[in-house]
mmJSON file of the N, C-alpha and C atoms, coordinates in Angstrom:
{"data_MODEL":{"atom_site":{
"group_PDB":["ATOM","ATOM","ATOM","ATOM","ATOM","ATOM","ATOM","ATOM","ATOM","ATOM","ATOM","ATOM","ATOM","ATOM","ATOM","ATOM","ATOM","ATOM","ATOM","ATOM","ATOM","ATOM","ATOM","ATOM","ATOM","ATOM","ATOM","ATOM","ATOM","ATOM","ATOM","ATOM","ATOM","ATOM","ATOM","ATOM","ATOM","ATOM","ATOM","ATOM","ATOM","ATOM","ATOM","ATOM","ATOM","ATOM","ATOM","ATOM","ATOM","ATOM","ATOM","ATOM","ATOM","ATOM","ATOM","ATOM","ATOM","ATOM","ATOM","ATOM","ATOM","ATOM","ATOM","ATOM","ATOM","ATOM","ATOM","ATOM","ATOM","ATOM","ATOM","ATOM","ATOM","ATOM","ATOM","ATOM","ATOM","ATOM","ATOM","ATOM","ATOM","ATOM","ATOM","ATOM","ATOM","ATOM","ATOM","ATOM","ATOM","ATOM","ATOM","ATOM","ATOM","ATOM","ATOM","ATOM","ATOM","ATOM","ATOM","ATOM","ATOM","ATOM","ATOM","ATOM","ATOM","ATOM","ATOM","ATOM","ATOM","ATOM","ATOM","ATOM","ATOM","ATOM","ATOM","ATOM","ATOM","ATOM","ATOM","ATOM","ATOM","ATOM","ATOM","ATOM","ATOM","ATOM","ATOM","ATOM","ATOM","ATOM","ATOM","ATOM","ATOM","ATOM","ATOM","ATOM","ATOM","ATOM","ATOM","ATOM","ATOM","ATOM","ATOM","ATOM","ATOM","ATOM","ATOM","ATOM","ATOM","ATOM","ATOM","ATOM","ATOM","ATOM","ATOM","ATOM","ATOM","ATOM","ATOM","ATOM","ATOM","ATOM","ATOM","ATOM","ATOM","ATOM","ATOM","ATOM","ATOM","ATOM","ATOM","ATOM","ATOM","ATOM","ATOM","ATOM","ATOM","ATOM","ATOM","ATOM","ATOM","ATOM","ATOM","ATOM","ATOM","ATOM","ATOM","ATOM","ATOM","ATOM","ATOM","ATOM","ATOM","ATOM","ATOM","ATOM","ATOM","ATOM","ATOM","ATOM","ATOM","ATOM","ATOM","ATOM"],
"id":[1,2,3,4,5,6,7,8,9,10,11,12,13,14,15,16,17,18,19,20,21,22,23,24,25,26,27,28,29,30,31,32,33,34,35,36,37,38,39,40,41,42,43,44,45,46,47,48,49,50,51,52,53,54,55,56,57,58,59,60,61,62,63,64,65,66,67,68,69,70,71,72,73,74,75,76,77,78,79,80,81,82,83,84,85,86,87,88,89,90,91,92,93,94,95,96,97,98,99,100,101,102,103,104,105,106,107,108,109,110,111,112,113,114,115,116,117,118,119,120,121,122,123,124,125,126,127,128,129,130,131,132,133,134,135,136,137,138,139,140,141,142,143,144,145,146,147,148,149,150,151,152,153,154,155,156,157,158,159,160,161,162,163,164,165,166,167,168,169,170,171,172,173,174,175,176,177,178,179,180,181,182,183,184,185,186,187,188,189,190,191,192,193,194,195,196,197,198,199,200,201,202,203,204],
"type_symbol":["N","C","C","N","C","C","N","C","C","N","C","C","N","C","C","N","C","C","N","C","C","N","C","C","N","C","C","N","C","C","N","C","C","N","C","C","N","C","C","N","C","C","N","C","C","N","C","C","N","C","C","N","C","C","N","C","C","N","C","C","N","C","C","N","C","C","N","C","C","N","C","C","N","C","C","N","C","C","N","C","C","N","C","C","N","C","C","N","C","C","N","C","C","N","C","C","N","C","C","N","C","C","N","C","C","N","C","C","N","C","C","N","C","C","N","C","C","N","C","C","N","C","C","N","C","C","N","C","C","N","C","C","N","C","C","N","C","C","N","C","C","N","C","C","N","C","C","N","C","C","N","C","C","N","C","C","N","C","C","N","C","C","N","C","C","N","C","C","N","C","C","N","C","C","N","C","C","N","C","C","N","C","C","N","C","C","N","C","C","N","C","C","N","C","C","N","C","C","N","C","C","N","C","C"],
"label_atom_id":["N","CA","C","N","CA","C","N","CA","C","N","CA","C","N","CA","C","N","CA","C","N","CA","C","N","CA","C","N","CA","C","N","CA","C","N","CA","C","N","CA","C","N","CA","C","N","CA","C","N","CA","C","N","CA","C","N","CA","C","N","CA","C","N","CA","C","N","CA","C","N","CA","C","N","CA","C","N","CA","C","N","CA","C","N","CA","C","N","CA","C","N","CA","C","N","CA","C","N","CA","C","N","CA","C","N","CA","C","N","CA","C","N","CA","C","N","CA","C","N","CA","C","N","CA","C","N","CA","C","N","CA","C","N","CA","C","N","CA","C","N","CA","C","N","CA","C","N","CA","C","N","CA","C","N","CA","C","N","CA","C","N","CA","C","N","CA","C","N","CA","C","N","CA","C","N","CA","C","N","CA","C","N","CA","C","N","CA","C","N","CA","C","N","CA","C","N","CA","C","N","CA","C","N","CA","C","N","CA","C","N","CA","C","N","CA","C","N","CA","C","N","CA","C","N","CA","C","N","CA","C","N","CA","C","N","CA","C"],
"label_alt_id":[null,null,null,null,null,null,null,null,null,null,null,null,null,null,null,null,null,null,null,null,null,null,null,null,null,null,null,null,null,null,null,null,null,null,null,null,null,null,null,null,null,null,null,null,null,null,null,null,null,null,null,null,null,null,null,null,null,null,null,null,null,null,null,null,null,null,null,null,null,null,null,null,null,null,null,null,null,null,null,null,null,null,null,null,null,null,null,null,null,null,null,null,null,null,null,null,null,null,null,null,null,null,null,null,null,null,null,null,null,null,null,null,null,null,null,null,null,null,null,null,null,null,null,null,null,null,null,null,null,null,null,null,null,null,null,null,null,null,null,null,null,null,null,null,null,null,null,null,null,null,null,null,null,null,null,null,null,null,null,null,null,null,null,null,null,null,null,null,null,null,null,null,null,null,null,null,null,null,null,null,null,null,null,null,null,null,null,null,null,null,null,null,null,null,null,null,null,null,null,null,null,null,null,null],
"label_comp_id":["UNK","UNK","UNK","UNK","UNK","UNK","UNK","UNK","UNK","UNK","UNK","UNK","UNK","UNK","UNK","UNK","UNK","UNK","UNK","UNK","UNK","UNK","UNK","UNK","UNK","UNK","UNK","UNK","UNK","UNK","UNK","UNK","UNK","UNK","UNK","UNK","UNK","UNK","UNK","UNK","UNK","UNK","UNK","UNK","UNK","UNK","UNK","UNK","UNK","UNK","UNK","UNK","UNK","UNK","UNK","UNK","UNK","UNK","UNK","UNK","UNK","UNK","UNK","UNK","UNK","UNK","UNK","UNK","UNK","UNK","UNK","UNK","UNK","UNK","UNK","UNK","UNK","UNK","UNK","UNK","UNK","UNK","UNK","UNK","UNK","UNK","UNK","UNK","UNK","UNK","UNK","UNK","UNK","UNK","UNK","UNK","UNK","UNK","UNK","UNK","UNK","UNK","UNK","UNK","UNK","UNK","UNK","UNK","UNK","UNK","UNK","UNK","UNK","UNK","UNK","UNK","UNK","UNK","UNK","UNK","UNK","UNK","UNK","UNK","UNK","UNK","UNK","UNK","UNK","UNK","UNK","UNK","UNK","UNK","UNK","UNK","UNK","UNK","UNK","UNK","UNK","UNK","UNK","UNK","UNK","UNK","UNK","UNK","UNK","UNK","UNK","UNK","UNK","UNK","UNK","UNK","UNK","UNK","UNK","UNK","UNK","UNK","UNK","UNK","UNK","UNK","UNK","UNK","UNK","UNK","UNK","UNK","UNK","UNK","UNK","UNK","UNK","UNK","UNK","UNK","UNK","UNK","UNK","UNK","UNK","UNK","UNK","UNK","UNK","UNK","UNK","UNK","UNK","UNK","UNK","UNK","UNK","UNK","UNK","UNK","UNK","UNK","UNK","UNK"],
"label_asym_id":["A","A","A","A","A","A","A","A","A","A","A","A","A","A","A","A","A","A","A","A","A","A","A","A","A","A","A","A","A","A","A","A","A","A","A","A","A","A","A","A","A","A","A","A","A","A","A","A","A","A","A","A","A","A","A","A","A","A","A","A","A","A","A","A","A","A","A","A","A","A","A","A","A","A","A","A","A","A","A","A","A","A","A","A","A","A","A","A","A","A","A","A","A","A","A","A","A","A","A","A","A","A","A","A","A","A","A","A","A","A","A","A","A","A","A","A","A","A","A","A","A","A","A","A","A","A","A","A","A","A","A","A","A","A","A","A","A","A","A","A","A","A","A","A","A","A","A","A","A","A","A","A","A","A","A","A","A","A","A","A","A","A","A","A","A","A","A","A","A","A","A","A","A","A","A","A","A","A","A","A","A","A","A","A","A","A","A","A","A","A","A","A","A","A","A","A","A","A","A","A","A","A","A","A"],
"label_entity_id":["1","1","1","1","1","1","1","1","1","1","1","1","1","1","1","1","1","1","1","1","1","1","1","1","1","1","1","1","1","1","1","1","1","1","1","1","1","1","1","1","1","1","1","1","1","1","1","1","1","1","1","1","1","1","1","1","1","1","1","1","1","1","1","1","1","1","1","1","1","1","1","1","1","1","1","1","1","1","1","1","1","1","1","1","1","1","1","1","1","1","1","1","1","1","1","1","1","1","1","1","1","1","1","1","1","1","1","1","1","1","1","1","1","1","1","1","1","1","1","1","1","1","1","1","1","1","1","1","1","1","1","1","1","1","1","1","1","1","1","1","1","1","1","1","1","1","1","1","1","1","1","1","1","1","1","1","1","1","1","1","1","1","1","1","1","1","1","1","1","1","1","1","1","1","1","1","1","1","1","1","1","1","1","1","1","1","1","1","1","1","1","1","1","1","1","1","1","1","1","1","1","1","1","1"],
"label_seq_id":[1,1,1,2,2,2,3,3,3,4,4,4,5,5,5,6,6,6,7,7,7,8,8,8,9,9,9,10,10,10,11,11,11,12,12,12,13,13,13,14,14,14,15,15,15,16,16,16,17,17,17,18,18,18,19,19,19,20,20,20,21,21,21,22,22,22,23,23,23,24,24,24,25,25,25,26,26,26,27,27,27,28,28,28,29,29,29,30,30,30,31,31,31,32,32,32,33,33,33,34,34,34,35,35,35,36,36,36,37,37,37,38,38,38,39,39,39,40,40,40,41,41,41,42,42,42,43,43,43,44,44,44,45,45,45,46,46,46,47,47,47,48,48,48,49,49,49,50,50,50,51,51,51,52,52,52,53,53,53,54,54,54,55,55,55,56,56,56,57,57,57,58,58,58,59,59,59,60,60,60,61,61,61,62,62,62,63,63,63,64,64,64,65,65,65,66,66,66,67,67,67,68,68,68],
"pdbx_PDB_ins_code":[null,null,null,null,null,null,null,null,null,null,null,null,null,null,null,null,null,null,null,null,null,null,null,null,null,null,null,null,null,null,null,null,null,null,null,null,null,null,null,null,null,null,null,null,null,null,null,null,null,null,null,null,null,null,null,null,null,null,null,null,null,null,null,null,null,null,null,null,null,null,null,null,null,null,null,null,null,null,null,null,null,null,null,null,null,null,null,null,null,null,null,null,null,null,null,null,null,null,null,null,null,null,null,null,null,null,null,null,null,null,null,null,null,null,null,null,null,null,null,null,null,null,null,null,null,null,null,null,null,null,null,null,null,null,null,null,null,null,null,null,null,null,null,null,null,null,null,null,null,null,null,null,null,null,null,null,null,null,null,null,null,null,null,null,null,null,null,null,null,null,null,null,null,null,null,null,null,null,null,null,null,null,null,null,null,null,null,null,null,null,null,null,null,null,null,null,null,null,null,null,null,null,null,null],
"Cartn_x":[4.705,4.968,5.57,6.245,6.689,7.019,6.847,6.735,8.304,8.511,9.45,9.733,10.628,10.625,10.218,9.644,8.349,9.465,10.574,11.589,11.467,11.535,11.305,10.121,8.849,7.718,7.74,6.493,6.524,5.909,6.374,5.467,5.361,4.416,4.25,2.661,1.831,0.143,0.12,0.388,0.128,-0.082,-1.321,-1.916,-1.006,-0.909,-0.184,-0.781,-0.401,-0.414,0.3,-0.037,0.956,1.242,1.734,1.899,2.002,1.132,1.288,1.302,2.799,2.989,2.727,2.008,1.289,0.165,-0.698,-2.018,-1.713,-0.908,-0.479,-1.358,-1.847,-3.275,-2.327,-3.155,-2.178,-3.28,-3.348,-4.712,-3.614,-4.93,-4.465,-3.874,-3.265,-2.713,-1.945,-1.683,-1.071,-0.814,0.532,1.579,1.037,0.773,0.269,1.186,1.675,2.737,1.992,1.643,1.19,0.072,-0.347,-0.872,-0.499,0.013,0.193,1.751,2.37,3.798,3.618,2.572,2.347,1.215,1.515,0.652,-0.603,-1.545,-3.426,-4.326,-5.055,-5.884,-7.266,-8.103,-9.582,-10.082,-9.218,-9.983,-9.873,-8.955,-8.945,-7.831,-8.076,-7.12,-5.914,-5.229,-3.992,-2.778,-3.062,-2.673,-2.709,-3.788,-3.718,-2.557,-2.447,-1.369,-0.063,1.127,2.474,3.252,3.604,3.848,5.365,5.57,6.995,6.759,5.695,5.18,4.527,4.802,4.204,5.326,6.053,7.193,8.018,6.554,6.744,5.256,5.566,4.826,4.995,3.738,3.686,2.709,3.416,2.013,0.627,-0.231,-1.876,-1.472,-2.77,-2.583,-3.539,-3.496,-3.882,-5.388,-6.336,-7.675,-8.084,-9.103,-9.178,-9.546,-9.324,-10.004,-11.576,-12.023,-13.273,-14.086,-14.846,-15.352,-16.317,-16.148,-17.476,-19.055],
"Cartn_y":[5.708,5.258,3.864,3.885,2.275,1.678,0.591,-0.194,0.003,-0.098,0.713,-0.514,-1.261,-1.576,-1.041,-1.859,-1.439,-0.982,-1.363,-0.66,0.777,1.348,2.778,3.867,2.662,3.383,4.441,5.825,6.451,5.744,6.677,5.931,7.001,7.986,8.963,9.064,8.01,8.227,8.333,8.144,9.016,7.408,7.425,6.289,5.9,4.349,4.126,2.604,2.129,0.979,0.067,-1.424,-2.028,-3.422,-4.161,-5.652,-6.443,-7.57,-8.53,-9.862,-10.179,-11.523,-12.285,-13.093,-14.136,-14.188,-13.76,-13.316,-13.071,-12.242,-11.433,-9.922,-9.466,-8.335,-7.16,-6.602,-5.196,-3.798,-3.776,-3.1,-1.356,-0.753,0.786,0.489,0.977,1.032,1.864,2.462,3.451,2.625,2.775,2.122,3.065,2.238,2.547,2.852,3.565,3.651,3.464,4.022,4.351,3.16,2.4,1.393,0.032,-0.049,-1.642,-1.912,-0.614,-0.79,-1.469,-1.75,-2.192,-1.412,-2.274,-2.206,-2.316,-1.404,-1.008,-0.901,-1.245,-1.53,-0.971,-0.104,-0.306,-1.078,-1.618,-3.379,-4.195,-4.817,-5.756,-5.6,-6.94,-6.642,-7.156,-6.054,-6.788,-6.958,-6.722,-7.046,-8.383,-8.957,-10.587,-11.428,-10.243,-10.756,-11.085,-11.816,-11.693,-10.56,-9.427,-8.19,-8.158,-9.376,-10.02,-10.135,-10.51,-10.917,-9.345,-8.162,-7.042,-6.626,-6.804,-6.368,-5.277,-4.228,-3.61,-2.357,-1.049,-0.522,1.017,1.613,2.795,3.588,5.018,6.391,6.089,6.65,6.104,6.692,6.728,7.59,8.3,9.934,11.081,10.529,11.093,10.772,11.285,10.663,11.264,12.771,13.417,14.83,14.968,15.936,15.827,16.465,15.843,16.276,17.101,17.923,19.456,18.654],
"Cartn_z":[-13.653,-12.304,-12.34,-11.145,-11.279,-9.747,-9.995,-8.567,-7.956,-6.268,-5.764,-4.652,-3.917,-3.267,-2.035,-1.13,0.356,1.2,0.871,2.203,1.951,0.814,0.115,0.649,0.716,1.005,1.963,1.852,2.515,4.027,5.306,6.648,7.819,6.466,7.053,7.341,6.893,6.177,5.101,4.406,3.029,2.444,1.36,0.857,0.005,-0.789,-1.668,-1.823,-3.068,-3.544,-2.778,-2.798,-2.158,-3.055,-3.52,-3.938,-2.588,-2.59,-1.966,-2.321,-2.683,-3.421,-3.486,-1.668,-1.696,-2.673,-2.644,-3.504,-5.045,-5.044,-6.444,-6.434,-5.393,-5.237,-5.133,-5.845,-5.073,-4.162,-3.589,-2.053,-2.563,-1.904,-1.424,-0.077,0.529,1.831,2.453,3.528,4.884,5.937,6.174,7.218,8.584,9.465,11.06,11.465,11.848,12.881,14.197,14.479,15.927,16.836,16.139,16.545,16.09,14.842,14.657,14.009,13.67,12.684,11.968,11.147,9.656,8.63,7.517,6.407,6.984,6.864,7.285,5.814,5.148,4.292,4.232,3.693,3.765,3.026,2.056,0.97,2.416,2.668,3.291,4.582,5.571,7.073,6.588,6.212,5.861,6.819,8.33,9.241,9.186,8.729,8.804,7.862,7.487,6.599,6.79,6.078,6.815,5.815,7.104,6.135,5.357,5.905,4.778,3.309,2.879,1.956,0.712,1.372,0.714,0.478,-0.782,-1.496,-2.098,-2.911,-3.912,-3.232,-3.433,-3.266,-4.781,-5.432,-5.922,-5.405,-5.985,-5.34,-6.164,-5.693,-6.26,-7.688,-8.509,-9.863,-9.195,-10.233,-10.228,-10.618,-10.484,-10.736,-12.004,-12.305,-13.776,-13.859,-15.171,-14.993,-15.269,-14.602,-14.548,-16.704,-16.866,-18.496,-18.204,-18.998,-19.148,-19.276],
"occupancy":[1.0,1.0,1.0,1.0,1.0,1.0,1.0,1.0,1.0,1.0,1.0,1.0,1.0,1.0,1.0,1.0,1.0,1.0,1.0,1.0,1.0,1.0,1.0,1.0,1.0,1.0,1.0,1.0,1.0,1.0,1.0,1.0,1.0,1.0,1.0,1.0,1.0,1.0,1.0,1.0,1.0,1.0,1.0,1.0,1.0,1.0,1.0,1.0,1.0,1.0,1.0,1.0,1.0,1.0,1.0,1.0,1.0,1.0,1.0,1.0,1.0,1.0,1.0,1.0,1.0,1.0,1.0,1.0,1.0,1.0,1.0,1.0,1.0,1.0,1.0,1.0,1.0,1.0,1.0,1.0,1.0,1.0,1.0,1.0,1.0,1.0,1.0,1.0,1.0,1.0,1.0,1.0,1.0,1.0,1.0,1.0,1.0,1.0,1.0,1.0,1.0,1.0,1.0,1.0,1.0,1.0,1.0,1.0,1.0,1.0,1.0,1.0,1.0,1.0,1.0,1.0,1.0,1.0,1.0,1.0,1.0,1.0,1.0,1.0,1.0,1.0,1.0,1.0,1.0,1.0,1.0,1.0,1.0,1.0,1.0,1.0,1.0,1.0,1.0,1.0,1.0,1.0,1.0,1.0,1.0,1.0,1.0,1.0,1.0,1.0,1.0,1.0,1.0,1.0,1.0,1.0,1.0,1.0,1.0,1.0,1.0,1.0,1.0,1.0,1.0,1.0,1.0,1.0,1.0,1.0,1.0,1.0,1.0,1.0,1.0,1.0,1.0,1.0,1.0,1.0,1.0,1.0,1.0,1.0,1.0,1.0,1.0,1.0,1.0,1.0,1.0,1.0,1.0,1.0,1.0,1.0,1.0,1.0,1.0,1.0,1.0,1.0,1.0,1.0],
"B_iso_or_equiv":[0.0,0.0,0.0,0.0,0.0,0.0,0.0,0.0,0.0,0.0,0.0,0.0,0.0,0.0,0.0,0.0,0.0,0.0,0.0,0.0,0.0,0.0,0.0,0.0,0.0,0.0,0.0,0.0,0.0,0.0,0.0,0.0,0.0,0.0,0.0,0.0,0.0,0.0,0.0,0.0,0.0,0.0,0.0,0.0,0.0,0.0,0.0,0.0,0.0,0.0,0.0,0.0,0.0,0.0,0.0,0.0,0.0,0.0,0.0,0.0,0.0,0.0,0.0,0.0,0.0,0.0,0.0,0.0,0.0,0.0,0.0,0.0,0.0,0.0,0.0,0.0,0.0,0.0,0.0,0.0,0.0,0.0,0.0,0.0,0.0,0.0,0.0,0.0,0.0,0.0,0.0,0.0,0.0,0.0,0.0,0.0,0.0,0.0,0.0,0.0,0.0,0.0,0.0,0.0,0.0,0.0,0.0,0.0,0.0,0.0,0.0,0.0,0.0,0.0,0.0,0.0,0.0,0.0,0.0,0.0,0.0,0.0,0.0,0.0,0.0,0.0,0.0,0.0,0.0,0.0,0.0,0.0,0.0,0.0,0.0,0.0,0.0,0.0,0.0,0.0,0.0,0.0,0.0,0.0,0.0,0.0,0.0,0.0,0.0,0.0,0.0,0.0,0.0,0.0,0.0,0.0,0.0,0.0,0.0,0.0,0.0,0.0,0.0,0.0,0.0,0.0,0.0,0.0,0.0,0.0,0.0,0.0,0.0,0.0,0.0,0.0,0.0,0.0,0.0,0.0,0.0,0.0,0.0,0.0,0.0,0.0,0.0,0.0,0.0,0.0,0.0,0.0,0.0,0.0,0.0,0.0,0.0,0.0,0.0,0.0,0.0,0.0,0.0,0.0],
"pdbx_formal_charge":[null,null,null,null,null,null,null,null,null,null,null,null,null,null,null,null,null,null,null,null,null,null,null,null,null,null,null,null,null,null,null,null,null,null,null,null,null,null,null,null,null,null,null,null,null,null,null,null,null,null,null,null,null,null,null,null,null,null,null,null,null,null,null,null,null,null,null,null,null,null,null,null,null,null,null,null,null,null,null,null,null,null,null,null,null,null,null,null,null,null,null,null,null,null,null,null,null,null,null,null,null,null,null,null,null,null,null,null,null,null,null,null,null,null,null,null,null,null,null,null,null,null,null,null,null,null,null,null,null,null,null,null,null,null,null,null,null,null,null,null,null,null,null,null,null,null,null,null,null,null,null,null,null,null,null,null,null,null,null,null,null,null,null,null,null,null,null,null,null,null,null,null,null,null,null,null,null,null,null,null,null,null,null,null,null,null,null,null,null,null,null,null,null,null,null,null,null,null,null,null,null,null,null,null],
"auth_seq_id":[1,1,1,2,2,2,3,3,3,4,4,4,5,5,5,6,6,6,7,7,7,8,8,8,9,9,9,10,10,10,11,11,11,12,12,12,13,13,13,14,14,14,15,15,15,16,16,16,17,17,17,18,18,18,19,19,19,20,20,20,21,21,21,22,22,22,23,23,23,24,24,24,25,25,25,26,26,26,27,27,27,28,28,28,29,29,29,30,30,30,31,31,31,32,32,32,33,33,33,34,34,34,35,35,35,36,36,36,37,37,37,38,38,38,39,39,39,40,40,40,41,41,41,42,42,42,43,43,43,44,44,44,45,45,45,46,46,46,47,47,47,48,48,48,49,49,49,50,50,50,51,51,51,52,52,52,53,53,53,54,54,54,55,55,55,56,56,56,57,57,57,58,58,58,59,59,59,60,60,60,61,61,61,62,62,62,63,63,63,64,64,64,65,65,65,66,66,66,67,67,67,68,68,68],
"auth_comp_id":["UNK","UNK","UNK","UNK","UNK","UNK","UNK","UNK","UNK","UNK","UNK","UNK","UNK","UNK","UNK","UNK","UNK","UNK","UNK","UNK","UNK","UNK","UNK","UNK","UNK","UNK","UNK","UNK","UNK","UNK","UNK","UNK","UNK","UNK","UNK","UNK","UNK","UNK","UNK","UNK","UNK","UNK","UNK","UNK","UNK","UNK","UNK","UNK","UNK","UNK","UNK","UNK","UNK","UNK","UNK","UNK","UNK","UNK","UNK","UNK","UNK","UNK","UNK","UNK","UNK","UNK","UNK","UNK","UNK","UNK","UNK","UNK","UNK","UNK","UNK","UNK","UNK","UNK","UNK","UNK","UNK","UNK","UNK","UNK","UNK","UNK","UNK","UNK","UNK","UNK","UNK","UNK","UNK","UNK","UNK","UNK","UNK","UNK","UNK","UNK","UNK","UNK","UNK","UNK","UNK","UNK","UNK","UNK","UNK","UNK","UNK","UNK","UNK","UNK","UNK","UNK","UNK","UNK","UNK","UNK","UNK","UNK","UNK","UNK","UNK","UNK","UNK","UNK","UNK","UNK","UNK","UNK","UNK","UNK","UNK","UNK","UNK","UNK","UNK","UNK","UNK","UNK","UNK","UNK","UNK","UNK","UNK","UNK","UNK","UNK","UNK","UNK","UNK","UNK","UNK","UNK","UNK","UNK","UNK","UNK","UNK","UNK","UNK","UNK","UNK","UNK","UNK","UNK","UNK","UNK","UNK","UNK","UNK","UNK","UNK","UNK","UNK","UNK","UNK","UNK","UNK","UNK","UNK","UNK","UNK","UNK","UNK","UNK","UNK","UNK","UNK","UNK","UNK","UNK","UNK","UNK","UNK","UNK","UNK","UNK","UNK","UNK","UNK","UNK"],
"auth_asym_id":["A","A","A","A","A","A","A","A","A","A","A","A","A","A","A","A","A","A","A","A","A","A","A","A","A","A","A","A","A","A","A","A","A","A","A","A","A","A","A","A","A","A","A","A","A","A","A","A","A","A","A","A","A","A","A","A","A","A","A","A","A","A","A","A","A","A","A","A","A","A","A","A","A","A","A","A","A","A","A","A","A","A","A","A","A","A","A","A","A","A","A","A","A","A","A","A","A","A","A","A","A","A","A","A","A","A","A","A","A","A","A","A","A","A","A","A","A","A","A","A","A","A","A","A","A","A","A","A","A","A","A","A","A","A","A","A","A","A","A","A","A","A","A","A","A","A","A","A","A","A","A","A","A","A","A","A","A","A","A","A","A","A","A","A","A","A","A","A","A","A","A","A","A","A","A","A","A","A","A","A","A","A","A","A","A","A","A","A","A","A","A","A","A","A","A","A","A","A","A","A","A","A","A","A"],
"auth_atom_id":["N","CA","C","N","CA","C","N","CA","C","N","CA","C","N","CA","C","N","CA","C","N","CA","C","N","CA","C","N","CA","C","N","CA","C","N","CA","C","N","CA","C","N","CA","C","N","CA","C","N","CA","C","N","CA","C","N","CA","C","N","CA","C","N","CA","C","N","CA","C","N","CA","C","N","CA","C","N","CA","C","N","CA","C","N","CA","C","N","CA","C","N","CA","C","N","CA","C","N","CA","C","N","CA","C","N","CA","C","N","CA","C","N","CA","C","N","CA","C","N","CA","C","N","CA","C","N","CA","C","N","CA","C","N","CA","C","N","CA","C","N","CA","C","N","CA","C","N","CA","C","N","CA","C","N","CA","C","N","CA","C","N","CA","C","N","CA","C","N","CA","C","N","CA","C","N","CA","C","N","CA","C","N","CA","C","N","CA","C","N","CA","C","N","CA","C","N","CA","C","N","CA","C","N","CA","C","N","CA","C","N","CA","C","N","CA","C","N","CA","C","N","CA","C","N","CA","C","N","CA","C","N","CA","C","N","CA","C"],
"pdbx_PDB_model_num":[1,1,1,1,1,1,1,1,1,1,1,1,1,1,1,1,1,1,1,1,1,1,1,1,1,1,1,1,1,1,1,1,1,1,1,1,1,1,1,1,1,1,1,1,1,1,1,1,1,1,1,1,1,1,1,1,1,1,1,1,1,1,1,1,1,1,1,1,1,1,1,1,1,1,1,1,1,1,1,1,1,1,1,1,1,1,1,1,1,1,1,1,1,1,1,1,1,1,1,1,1,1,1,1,1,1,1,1,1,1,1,1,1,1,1,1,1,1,1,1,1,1,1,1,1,1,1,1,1,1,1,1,1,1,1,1,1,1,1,1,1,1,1,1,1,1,1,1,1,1,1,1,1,1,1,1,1,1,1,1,1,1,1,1,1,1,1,1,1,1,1,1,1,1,1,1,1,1,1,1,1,1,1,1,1,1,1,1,1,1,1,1,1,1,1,1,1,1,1,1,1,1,1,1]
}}}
């Protein structure tokens, strides 16, 4: 996988990584449409954030497989 510019991102719901340069952090995150037209977070309010600053986004990774 590799990091994608945020203009790219999906902004459909669908979860994804995000970079946020100020910080250097990179959060799970889903673009609101419908209430805020930004980047939404369950780490953190990243509404508080300036969504100028969230650059680079990738798809999650696959989870591990489960062991017998």
């Amino acid at each position: 996988m590799e990091w994608n510019p945020i203009s790219t991102a999906p902004r459909d719901g669908t979860n994804i990584l995000i970079y946020y340069r100020a910080d250097g952090i990179i959060y799970d995150a889903t673009f609101d449409a419908d209430n805020y037209s930004e980047w939404v977070s369950s780490d953190y309010e990243i509404t508080n954030f300036m969504q100028s600053d969230i650059t680079h986004w990738m798809p999650l990774p696959y989870p591990p497989e489960a062991t017998p």
